[in-house]
Structure formats: structure tokens, C-alpha cells
C-alpha positions in Angstrom: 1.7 -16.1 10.6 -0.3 -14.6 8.5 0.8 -11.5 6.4 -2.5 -8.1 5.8 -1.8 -6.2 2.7 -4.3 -3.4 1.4 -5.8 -4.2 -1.8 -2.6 -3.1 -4.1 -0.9 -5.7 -2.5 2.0 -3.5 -2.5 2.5 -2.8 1.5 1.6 -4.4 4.4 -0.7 -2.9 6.5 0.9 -0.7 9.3 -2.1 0.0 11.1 -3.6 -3.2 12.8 -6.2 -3.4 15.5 -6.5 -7.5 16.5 -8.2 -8.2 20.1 -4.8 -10.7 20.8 -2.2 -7.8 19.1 -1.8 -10.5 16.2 -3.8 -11.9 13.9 -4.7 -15.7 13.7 -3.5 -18.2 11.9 -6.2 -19.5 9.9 -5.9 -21.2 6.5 -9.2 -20.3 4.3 -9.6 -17.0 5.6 -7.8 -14.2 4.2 -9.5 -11.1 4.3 -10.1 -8.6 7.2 -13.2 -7.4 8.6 -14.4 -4.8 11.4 -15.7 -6.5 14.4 -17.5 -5.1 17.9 -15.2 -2.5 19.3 -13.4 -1.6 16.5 -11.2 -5.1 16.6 -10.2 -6.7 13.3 -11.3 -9.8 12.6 -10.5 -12.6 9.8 -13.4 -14.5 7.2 -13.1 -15.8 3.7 -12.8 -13.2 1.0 -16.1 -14.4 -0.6 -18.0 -13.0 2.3 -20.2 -9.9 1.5 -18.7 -7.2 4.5 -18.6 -3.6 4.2 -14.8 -2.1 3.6 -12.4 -0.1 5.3 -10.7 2.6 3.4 -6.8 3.2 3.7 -5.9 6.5 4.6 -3.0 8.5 2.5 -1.1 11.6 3.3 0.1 13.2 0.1 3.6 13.6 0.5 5.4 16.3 -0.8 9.2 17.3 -1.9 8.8 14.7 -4.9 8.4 11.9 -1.8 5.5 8.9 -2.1 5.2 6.0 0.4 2.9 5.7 3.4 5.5 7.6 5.4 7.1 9.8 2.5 10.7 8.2 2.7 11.1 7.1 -0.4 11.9 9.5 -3.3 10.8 9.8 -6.7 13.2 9.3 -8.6 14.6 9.7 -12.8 10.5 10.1 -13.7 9.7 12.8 -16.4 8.6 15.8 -14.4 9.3 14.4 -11.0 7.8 16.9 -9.0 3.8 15.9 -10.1 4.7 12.5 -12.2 5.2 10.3 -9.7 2.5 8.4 -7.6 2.9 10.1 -4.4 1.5 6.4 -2.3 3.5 3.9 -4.8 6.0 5.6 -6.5 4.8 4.9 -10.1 5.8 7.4 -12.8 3.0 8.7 -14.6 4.2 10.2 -17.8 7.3 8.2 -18.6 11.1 8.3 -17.8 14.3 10.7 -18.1 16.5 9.2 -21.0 18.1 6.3 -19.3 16.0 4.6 -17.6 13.0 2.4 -17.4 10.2 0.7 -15.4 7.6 1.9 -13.4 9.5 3.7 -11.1 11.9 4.7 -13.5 14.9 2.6 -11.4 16.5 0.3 -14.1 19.6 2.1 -16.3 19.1 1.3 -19.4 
């Protein structure tokens, strides 16, 4: 089955609207469009279609993920340097650790 990620590729969407609750299984066409009655549809990404936007909440309480439950963690200035829908630290990490989300012990 196929898998619908927003553009980040980072989640999957949780939101879904597909006239048969799931969407088809069809090879060359990975990209989502809006069809009649507000049900998604599938074509080939090449295809000129308008977009839909994801929708974010800003989480709070040093939180980021579409449903805040995952905590910022070890990022310089947690409370506004993290990336409140992916996590990413924006200005660096606490001595210690490393990456992007600040997760790896040096």
C-alpha cells in the first residue's frame, strides 16, 4: 500500500480524506490531489495541480511534533531553539551532544 508524506518527507500524513478510506495502489502516481467533494485523489507528480497546505499548531512547553509529544531536547536555548513541527535545533547544541536534534552523546 501506498505510504502519503507531506513534502518534508518527515511524517506521514495523519489527515486523509480517500472516497474508499484508503488510498490506491498505483505504481506511477505518487502525489495527492483534491478531487469533487473534498476526496483525495492520486496523479503523477509532474502534473500542474494547485496544493494543499499542512496545518501546524505551535506547540509549547519546549514540545514540537504534529501532536506536541515529543520534547526538545539538549538544544542550546531549548525553550525557542528548537523547531516546534520537527524538532530541529536551531542554534546548536548543549556541550555533549550533536545532530540535528541534539540526541547523539558525544
Amino acid at each position: 500500500m501506498n505510504k502519503f508524506v507531506w513534502l518534508d518527507h518527515i511524517e506521514e500524513a495523519a489527515y486523509t480524506n480517500w472516497r474508499s478510506n484508503t488510498p490506491p495502489n498505483v505504481a506511477d502516481k505518487d502525489c495527492v490531489v483534491l478531487r469533487t467533494g473534498g476526496y483525495w485523489g492520486v496523479k503523477k507528480c509532474d502534473s500542474k495541480e494547485g496544493f494543499i497546505c499542512e496545518r501546524f499548531s505551535a506547540c509549547e512547553n519546549e514540545r514540537y511534533g504534529t501532536t506536541c509529544a515529543e520534547k526538545c531536547a539538549n538544544c542550546v536555548n531549548s525553550e525557542y531553539g528548537c523547531d516546534r513541527r520537527i524538532g530541529d535545533c536551531f542554534h546548536g547544541c548543549v556541550p555533549g551532544y550533536h545532530g540535528v536534534k541534539c540526541l547523539m552523546g558525544n
